[in-house]
MDTraj code that builds the backbone (N, CA, C; nanometers):
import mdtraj as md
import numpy as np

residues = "UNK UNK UNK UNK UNK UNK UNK UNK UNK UNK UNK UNK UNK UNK UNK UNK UNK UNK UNK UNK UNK UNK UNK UNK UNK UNK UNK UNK UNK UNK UNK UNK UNK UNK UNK UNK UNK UNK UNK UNK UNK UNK UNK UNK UNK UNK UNK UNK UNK UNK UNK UNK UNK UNK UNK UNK UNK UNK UNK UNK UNK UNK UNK UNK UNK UNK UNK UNK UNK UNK UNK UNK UNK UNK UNK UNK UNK UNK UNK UNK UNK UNK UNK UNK UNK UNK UNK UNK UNK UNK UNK UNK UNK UNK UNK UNK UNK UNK UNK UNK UNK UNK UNK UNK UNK UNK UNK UNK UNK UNK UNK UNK UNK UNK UNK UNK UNK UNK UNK UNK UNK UNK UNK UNK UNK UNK UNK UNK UNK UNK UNK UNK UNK UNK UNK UNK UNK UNK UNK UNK UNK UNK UNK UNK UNK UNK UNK UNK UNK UNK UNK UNK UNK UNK UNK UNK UNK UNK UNK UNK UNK UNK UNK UNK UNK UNK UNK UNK UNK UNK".split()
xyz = np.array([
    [0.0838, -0.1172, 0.0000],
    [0.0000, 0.0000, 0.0000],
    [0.0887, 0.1239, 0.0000],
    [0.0921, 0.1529, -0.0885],
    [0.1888, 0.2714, -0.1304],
    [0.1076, 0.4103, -0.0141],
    [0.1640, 0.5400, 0.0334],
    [0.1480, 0.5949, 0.1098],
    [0.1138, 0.5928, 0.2903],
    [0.1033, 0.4456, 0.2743],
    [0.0210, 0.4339, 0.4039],
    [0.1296, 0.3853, 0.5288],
    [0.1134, 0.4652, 0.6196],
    [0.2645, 0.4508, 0.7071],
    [0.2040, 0.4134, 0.8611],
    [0.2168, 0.3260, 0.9302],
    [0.1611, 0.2857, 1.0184],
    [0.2725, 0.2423, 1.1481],
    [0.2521, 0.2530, 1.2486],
    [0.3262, 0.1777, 1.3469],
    [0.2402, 0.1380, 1.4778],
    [0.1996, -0.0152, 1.5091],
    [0.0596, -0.0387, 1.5846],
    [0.1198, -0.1507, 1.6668],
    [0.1835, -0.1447, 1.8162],
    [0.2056, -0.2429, 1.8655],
    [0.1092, -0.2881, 1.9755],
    [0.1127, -0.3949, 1.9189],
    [0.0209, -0.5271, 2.0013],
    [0.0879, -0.6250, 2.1125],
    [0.0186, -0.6489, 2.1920],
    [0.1068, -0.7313, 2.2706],
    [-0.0394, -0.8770, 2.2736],
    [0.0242, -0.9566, 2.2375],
    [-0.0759, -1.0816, 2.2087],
    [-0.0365, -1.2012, 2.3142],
    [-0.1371, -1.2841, 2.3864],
    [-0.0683, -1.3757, 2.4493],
    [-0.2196, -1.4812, 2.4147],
    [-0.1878, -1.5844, 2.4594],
    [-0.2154, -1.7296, 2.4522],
    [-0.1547, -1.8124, 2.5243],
    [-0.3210, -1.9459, 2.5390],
    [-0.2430, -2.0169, 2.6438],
    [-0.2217, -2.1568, 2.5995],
    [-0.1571, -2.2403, 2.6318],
    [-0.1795, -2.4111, 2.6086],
    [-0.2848, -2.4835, 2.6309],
    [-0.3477, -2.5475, 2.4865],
    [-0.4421, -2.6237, 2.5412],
    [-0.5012, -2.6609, 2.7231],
    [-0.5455, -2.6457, 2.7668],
    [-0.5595, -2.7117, 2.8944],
    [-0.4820, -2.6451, 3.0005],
    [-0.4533, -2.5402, 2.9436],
    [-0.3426, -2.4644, 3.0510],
    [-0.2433, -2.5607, 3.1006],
    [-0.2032, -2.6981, 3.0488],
    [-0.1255, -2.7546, 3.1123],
    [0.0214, -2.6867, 3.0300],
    [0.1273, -2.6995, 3.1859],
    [0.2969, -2.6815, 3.1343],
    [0.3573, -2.8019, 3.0631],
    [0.3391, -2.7343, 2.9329],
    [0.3873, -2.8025, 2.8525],
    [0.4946, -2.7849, 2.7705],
    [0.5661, -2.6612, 2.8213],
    [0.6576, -2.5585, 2.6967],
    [0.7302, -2.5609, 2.7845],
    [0.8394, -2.6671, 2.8270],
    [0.9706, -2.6726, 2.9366],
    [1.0851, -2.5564, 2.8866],
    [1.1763, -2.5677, 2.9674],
    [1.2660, -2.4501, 2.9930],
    [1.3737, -2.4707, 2.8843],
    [1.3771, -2.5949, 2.8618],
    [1.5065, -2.6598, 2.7618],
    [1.4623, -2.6493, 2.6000],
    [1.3270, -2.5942, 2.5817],
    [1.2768, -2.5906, 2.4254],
    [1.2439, -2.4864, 2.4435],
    [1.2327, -2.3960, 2.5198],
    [1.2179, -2.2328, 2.4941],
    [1.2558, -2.1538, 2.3915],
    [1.3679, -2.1504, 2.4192],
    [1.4485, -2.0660, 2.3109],
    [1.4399, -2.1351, 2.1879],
    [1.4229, -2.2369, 2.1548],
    [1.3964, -2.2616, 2.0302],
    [1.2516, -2.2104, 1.9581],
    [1.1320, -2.2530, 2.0273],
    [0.9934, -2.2109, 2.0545],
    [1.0544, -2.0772, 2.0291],
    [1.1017, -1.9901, 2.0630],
    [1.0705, -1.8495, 2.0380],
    [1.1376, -1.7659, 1.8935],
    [1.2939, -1.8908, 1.8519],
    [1.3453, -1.8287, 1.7704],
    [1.2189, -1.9232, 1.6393],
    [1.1838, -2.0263, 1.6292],
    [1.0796, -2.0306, 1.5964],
    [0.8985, -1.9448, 1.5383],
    [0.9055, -1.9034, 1.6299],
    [0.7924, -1.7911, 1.6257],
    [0.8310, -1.6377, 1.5693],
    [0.9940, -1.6042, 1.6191],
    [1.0244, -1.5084, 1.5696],
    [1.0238, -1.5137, 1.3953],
    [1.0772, -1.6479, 1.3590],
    [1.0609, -1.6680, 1.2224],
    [0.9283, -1.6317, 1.1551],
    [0.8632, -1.6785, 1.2144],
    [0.6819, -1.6929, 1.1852],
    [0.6785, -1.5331, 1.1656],
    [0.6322, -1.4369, 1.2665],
    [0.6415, -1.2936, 1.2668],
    [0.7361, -1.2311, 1.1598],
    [0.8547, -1.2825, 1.1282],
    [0.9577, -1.2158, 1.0568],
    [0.8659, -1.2327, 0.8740],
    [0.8530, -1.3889, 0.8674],
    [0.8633, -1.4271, 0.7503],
    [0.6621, -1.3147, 0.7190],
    [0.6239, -1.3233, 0.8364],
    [0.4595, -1.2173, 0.7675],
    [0.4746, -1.0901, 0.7593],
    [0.6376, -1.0522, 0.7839],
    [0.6776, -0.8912, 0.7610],
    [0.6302, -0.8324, 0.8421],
    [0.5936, -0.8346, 0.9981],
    [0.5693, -0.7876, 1.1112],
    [0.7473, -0.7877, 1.1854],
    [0.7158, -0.7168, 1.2850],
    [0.8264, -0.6969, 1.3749],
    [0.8380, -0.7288, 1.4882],
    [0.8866, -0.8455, 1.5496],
    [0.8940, -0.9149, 1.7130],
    [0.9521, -0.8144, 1.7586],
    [0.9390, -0.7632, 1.8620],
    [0.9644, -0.6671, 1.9779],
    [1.0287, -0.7828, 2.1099],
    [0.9196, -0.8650, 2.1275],
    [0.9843, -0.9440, 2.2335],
    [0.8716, -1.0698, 2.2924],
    [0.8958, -1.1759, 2.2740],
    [0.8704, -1.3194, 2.2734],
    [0.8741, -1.3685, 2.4015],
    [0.8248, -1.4138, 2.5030],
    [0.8190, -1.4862, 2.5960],
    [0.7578, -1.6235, 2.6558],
    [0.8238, -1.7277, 2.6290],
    [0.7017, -1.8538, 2.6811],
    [0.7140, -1.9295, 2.7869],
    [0.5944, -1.9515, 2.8578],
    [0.6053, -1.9884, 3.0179],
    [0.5629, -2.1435, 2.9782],
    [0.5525, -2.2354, 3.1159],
    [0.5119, -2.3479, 3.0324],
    [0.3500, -2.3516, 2.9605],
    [0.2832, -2.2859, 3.0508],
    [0.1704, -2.2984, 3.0291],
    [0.0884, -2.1572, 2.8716],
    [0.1733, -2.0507, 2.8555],
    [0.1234, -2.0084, 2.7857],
    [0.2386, -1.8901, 2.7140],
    [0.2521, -1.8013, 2.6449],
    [0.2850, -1.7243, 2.5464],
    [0.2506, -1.5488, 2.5562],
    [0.3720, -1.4879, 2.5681],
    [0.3646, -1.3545, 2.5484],
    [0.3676, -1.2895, 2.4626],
    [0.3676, -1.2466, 2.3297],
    [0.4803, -1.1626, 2.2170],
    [0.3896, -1.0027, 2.2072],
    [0.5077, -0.9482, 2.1712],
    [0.4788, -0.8118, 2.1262],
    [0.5819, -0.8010, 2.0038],
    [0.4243, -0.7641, 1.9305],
    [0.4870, -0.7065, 1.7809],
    [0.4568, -0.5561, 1.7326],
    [0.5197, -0.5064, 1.6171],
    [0.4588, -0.3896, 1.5819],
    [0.3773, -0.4527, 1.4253],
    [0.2481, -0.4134, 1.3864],
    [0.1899, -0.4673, 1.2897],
    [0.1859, -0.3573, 1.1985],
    [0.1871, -0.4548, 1.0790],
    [0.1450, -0.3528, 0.9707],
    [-0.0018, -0.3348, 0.9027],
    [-0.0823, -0.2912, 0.8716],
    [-0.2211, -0.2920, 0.8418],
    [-0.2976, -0.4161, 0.6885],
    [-0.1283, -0.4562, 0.6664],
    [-0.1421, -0.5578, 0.5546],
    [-0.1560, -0.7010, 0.6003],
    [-0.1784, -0.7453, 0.7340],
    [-0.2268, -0.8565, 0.7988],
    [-0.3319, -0.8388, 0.9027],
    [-0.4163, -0.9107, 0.9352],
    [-0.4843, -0.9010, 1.0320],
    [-0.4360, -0.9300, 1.1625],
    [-0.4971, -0.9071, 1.2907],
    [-0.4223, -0.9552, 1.4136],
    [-0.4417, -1.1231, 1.4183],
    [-0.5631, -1.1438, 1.4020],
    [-0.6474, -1.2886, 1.3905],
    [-0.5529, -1.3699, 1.3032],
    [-0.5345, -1.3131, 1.2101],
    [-0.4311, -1.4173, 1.0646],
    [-0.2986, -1.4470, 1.1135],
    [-0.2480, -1.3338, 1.2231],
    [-0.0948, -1.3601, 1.2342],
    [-0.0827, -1.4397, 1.3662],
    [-0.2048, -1.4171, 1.4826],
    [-0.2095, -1.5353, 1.5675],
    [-0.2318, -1.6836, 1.5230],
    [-0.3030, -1.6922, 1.4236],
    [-0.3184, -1.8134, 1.3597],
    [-0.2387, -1.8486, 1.3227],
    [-0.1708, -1.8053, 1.2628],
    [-0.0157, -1.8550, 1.1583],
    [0.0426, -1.9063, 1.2739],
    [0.0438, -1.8061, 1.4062],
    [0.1896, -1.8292, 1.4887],
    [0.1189, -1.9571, 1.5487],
    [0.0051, -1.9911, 1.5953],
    [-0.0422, -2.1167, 1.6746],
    [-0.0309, -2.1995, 1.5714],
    [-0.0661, -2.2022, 1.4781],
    [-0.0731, -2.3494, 1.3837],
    [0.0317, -2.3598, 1.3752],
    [0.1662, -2.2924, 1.2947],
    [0.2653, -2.3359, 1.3111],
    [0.3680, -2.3884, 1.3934],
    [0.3884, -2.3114, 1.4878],
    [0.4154, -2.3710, 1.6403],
    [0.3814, -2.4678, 1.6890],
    [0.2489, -2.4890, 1.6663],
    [0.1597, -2.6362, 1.7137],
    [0.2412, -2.7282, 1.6337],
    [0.2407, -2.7524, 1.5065],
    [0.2992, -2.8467, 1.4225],
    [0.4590, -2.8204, 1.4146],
    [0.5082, -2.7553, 1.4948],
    [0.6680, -2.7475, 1.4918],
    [0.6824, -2.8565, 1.5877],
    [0.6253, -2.7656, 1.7185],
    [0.6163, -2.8937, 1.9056],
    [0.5699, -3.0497, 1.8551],
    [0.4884, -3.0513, 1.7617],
    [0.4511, -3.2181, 1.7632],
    [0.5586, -3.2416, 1.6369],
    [0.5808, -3.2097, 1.5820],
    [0.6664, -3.2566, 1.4658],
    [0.8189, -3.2857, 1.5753],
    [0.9006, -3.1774, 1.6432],
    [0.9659, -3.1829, 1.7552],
    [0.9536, -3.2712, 1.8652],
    [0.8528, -3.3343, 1.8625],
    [0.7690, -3.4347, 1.9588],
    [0.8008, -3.3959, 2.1434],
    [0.8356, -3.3032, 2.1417],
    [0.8404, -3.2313, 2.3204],
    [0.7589, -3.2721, 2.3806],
    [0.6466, -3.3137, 2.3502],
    [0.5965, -3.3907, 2.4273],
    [0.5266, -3.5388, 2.3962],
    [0.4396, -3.6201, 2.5060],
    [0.3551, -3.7696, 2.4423],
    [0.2664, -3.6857, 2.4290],
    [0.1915, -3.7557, 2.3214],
    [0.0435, -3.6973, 2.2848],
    [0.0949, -3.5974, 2.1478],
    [-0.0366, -3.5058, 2.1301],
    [-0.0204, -3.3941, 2.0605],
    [-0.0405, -3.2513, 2.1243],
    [-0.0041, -3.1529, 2.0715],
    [0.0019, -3.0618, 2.1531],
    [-0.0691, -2.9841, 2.0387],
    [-0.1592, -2.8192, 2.1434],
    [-0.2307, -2.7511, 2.1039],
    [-0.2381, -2.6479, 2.1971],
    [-0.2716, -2.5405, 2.1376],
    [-0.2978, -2.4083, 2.1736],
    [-0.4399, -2.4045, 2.2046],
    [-0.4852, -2.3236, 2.3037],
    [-0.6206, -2.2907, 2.3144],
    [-0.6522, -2.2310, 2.2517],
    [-0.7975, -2.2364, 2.2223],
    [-0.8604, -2.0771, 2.1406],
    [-0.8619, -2.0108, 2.1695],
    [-0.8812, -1.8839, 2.0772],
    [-0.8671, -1.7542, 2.1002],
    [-0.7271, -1.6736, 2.1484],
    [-0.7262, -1.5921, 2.2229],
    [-0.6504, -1.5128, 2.2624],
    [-0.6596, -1.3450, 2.3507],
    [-0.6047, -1.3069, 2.3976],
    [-0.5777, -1.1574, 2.4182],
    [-0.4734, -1.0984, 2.3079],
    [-0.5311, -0.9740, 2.2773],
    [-0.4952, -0.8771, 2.2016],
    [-0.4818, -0.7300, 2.2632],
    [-0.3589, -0.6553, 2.2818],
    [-0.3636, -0.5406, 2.3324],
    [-0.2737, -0.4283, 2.3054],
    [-0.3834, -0.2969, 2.2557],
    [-0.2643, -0.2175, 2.2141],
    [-0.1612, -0.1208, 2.3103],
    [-0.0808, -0.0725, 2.2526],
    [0.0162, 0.0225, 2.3258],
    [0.0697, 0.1652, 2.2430],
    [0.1241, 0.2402, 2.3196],
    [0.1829, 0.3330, 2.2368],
    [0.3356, 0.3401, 2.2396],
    [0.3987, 0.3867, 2.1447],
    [0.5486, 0.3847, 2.1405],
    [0.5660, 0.4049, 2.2741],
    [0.5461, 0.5044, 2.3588],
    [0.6124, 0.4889, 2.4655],
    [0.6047, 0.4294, 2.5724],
    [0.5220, 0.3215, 2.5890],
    [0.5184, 0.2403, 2.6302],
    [0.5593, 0.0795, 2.5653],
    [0.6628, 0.0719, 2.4446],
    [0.7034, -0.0375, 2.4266],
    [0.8183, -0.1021, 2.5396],
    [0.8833, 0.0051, 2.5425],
    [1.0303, -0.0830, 2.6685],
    [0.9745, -0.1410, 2.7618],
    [0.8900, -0.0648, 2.8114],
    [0.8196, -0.1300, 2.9463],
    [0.7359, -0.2516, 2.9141],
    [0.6645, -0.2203, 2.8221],
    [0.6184, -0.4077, 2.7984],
    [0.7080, -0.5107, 2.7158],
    [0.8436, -0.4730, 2.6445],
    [0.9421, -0.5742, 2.6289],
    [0.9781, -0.6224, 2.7836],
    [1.0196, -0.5412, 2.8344],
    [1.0915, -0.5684, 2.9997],
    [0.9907, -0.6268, 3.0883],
    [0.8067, -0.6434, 3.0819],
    [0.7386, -0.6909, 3.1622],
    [0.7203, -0.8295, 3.0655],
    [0.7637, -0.8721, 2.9576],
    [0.7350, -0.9666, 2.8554],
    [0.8809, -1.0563, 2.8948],
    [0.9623, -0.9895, 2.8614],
    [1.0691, -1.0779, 2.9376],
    [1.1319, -1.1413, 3.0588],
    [1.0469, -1.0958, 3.1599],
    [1.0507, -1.1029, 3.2811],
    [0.9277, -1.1836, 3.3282],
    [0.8984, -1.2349, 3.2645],
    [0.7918, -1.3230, 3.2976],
    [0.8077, -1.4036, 3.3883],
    [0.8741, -1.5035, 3.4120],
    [0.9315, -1.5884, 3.5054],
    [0.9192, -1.5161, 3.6377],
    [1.0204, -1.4027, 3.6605],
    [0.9727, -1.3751, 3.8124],
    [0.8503, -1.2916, 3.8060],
    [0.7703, -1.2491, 3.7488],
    [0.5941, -1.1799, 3.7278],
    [0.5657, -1.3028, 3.8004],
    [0.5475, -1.4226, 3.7577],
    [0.4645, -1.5008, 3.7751],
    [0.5115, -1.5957, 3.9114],
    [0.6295, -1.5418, 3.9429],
    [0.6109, -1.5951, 4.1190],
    [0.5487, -1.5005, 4.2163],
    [0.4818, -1.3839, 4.1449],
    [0.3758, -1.3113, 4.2548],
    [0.2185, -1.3070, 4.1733],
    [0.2107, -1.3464, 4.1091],
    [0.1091, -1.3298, 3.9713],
    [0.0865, -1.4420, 3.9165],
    [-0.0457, -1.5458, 3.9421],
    [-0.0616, -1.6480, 3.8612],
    [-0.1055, -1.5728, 3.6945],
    [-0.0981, -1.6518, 3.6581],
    [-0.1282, -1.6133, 3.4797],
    [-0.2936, -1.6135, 3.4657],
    [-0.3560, -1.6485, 3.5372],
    [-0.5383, -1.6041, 3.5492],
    [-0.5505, -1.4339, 3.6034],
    [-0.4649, -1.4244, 3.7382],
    [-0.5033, -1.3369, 3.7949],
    [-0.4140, -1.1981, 3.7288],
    [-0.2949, -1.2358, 3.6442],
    [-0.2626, -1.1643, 3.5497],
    [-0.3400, -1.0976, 3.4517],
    [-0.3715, -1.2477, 3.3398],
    [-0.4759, -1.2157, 3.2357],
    [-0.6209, -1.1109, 3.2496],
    [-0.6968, -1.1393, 3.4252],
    [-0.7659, -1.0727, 3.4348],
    [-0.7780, -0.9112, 3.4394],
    [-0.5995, -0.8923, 3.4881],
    [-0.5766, -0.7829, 3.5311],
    [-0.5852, -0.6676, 3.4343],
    [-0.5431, -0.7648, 3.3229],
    [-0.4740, -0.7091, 3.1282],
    [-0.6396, -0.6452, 3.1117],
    [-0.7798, -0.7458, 3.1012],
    [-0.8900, -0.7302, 3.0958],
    [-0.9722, -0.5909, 3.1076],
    [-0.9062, -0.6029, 3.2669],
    [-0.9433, -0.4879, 3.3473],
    [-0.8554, -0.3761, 3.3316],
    [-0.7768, -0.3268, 3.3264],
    [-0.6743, -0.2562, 3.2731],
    [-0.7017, -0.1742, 3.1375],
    [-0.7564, -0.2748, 3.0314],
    [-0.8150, -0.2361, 2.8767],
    [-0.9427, -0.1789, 2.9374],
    [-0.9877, -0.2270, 3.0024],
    [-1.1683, -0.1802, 3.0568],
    [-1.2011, -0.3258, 2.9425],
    [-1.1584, -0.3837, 2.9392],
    [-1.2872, -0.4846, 2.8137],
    [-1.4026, -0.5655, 2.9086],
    [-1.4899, -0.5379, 2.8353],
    [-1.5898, -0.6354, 2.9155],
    [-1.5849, -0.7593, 2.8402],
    [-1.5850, -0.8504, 2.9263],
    [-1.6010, -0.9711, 2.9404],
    [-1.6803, -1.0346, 3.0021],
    [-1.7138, -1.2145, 2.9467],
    [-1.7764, -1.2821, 3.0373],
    [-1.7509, -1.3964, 3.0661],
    [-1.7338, -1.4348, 3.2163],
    [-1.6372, -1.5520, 3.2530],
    [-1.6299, -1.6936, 3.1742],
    [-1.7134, -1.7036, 3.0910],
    [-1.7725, -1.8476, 3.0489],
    [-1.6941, -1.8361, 2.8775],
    [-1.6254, -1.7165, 2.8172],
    [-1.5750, -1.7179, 2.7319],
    [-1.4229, -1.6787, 2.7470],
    [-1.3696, -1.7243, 2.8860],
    [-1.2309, -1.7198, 2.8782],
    [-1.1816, -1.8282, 2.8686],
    [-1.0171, -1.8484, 2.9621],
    [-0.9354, -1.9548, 2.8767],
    [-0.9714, -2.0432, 2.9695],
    [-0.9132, -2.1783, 2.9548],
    [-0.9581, -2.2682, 3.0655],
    [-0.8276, -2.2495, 3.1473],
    [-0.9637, -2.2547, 3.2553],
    [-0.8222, -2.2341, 3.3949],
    [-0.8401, -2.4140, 3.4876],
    [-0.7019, -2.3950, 3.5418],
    [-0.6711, -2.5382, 3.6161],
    [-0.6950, -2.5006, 3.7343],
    [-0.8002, -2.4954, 3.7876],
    [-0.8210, -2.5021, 3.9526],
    [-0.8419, -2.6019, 4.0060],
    [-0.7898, -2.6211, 4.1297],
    [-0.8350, -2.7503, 4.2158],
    [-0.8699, -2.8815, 4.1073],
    [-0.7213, -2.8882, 4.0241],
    [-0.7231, -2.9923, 3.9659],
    [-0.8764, -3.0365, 3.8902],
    [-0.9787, -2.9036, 3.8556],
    [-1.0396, -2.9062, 3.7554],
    [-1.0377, -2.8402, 3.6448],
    [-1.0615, -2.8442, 3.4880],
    [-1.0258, -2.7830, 3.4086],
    [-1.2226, -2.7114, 3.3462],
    [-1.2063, -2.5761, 3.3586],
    [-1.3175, -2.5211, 3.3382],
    [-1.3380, -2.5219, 3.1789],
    [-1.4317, -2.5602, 3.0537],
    [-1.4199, -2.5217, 2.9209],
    [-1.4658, -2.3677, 2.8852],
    [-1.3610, -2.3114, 2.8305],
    [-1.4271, -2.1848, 2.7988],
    [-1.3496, -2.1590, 2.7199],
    [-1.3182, -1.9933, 2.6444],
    [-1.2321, -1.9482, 2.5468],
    [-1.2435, -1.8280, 2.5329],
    [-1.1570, -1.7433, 2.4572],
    [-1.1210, -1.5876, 2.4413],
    [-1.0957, -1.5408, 2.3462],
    [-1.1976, -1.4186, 2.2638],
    [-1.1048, -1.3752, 2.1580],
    [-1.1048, -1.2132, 2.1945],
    [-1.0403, -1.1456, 2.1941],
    [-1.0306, -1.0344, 2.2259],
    [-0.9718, -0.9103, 2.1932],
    [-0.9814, -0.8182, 2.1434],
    [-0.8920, -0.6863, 2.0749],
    [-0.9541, -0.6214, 2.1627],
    [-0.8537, -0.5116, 2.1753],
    [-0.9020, -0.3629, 2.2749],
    [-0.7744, -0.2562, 2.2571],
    [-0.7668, -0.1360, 2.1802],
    [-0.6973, -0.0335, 2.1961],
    [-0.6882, 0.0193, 2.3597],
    [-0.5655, 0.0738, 2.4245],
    [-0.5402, 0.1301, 2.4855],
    [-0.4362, 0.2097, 2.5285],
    [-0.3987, 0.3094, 2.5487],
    [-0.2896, 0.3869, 2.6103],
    [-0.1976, 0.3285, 2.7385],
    [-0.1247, 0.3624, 2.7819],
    [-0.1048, 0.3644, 2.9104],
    [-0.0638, 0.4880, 2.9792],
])
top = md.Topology()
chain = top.add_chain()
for i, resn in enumerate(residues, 1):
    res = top.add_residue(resn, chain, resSeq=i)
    for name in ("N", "CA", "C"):
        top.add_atom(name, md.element.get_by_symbol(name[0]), res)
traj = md.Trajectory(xyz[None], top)
């Protein structure tokens, strides 16, 4: 698109099928230089990649020549069929549906590379529910509990799912 000049960063996360940890510490970095490929090769820009076992951080800057929906898809299907092709785990492995979607403004990218990479210690004060909710609330998005991700409580797994976009500042 000739004239059209854009710079729109998103910070997208997703979780593992079943919220189970399934994305160990020793296939990380591959998983991410992986995904960075994915983002690179749709002509978007990784900012910064993070994966816990149970779910997925990235922040990109997008261009208006993909959708957000098309480039999460790309990155879950492919990924999905990298991990089972990789066989990291028994069984097959899968991403949950849907997702969070959230915008930012330039000046607030460092700070969400540095809260994206730091995930690991976030989440020894911050489960990843009471996180996700926070992101929710934070955007103002309304939501309703029965269309989020499945959470593992008390060794039960709730069915639900998420799709979600919301512009915001910080």
């Amino acid at each position: 698109m000739a004239n059209t000049y854009t710079k729109i960063y998103i910070q997208i996360v997703f979780a593992v099928k079943g919220r189970q940890n399934l994305i160990s510490k020793e296939n990380r970095e591959e998983l991410h230089k992986f995904i960075t490929g994915i983002v690179s090769h749709r002509n978007q820009k990784l900012y910064a990649v993070f994966a816990m076992p149970d779910h997925v951080h990235i922040l990109v800057s997008m261009s208006p020549a993909i959708s957000i929906s098309d480039l999460v898809r790309d990155i879950k299907a492919g990924s999905s069929k990298f991990i089972n092709e990789k066989r990291w785990i028994n069984g097959k492995f899968n991403w949950q549906e849907g997702y969070g979607a959230f915008s930012y403004s330039k000046s607030s990218v460092d700070s969400v590379v540095n809260y994206i990479l730091n995930q690991e210690q976030h989440h020894k004060k911050k489960s990843f529910k009471n996180e996700y909710l926070d992101l929710l609330e934070k955007f103002e998005i309304e939501y309703s509990q029965e269309y989020l991700f499945e959470w593992i409580e008390d060794g039960q797994v709730a069915p639900t799912e998420l799709h979600i976009s919301q512009n915001k500042e910080l």
